[in-house]
C-alpha positions in Angstrom: 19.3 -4.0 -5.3 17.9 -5.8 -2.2 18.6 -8.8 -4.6 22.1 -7.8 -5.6 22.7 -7.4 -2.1 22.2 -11.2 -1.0 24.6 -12.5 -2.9 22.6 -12.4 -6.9 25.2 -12.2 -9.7 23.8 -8.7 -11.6 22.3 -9.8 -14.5 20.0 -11.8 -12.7 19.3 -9.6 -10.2 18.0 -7.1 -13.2 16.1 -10.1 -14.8 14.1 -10.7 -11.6 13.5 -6.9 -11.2 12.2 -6.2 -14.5 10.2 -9.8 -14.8 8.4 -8.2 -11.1 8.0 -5.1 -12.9 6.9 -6.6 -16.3 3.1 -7.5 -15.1 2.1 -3.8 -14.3 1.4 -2.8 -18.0 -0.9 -6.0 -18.2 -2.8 -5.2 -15.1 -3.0 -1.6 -16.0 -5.1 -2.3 -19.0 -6.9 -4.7 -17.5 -8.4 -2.0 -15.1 -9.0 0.1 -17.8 -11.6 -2.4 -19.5 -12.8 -3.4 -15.9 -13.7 -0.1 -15.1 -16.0 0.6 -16.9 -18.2 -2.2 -15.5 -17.3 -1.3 -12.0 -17.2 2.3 -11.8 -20.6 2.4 -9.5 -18.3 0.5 -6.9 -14.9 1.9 -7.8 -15.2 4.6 -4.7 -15.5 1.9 -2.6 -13.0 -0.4 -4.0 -10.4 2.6 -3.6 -10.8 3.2 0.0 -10.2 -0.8 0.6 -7.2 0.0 -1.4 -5.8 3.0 0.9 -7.1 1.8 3.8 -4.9 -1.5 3.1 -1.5 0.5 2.5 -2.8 2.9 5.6 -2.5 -0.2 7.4 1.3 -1.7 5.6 2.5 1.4 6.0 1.3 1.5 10.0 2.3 -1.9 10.6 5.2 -2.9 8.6 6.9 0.2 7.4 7.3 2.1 11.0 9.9 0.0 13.0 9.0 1.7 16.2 4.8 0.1 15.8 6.5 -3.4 16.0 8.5 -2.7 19.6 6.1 -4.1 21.9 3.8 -6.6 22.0 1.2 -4.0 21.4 1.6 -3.2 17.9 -1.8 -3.3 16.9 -3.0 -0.6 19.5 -0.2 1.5 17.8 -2.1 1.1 14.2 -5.5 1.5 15.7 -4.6 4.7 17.7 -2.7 6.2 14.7 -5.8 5.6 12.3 -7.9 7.2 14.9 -5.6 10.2 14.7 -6.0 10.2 11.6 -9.9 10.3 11.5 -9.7 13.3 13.5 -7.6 15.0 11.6 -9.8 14.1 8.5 -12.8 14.9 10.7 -11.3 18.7 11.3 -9.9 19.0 8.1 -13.6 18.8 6.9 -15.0 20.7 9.1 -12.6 23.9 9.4 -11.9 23.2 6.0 
């Protein structure tokens, strides 16, 4: 749609989202025969992962974190509220 909405005649607009889409399948089983050589560091790998879309989604996904020209004290106090809430969650669990 975001395509569409630019001024993309349909069809392409369709081609382009299913050719983005098209590449999942391929990496998908491509992890699946890579993890079984990695699984000792596939914890690890996964928190880089979240930790990565912790930070999009802090960042780039919450209008208000980009207001002022402190927007990185915004991500770094959130993920701190975060921990703590891990940190508790643990603990009182």
């Amino acid at each position: 749609m975001p395509l569409k909405s630019i001024g993309y005649p349909k069809k392409k607009a369709f081609l382009y989202g299913v050719l983005s889409g098209a590449v999942e399948p391929v990496a998908a089983l491509f992890t699946l025969i890579l993890t079984n050589f990695v699984s000792g560091v596939l914890p690890y790998l996964l928190a880089f992962a979240a930790g990565s879309m912790f930070y999009v989604v802090i960042n780039e996904l919450i209008p208000e974190a980009q207001d002022n020209k402190n927007s990185y004290l915004c991500t770094i106090g959130t993920t701190f509220g975060f921990l703590i809430m891990m940190a508790l969650d643990v603990m009182l669990g």
